[in-house]
C-alpha positions in Angstrom: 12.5 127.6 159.7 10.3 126.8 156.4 9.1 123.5 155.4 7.8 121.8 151.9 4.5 120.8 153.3 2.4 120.0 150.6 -0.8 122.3 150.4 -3.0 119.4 150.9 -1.5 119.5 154.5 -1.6 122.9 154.8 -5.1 123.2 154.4 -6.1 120.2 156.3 -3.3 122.1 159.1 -5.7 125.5 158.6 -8.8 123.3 159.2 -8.0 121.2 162.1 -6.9 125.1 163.9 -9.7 126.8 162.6 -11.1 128.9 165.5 -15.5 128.6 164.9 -15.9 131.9 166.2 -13.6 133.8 164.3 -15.4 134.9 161.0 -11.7 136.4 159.4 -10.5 132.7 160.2 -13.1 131.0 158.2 -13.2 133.0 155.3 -9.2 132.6 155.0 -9.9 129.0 154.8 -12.7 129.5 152.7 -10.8 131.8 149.9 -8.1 129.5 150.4 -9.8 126.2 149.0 -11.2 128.6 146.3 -7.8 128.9 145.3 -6.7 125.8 145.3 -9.5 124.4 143.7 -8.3 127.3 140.9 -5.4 125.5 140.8 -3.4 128.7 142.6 -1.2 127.2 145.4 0.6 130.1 146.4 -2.4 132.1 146.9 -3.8 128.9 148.9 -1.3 128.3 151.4 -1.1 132.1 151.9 -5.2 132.1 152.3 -4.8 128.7 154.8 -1.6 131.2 156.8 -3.5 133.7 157.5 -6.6 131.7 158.7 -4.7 129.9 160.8 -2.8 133.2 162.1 -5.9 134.6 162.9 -6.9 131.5 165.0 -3.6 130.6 166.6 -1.3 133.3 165.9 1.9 133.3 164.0 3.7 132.0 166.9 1.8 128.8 166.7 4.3 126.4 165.2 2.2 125.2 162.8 2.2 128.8 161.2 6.3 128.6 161.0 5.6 124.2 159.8 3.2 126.0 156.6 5.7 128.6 155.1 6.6 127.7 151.9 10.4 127.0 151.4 
């Protein structure tokens, strides 16, 4: 089930879950506000995705609540 969460939530989704002792997390989120500052969205929620895969898994809901529809 996808959703059209705007990438303002899916970042702030990717930083509320971001595990602080997983480096791979954190530099997801960091490459994905690099992108989005950029003005690349895609690339940004997939950056935020992964981050928040590696912190919760993608059986989290809130990886299914940040696909893109």
């Amino acid at each position: 089930m996808s959703s059209n969460m705007p990438i303002k939530e899916v970042l702030a989704t990717a930083r509320r879950l971001v595990n602080p002792a997983n480096g791979s997390a954190q530099e997801c989120l960091r490459s994905a506000h690099r992108a989005n500052d950029q003005g690349d969205t895609e690339a940004a929620r997939r950056w935020a995705r992964k981050s928040i895969a590696y912190s919760v898994s993608v059986f989290h809901p809130a990886y299914r609540d940040t696909a893109a529809s």
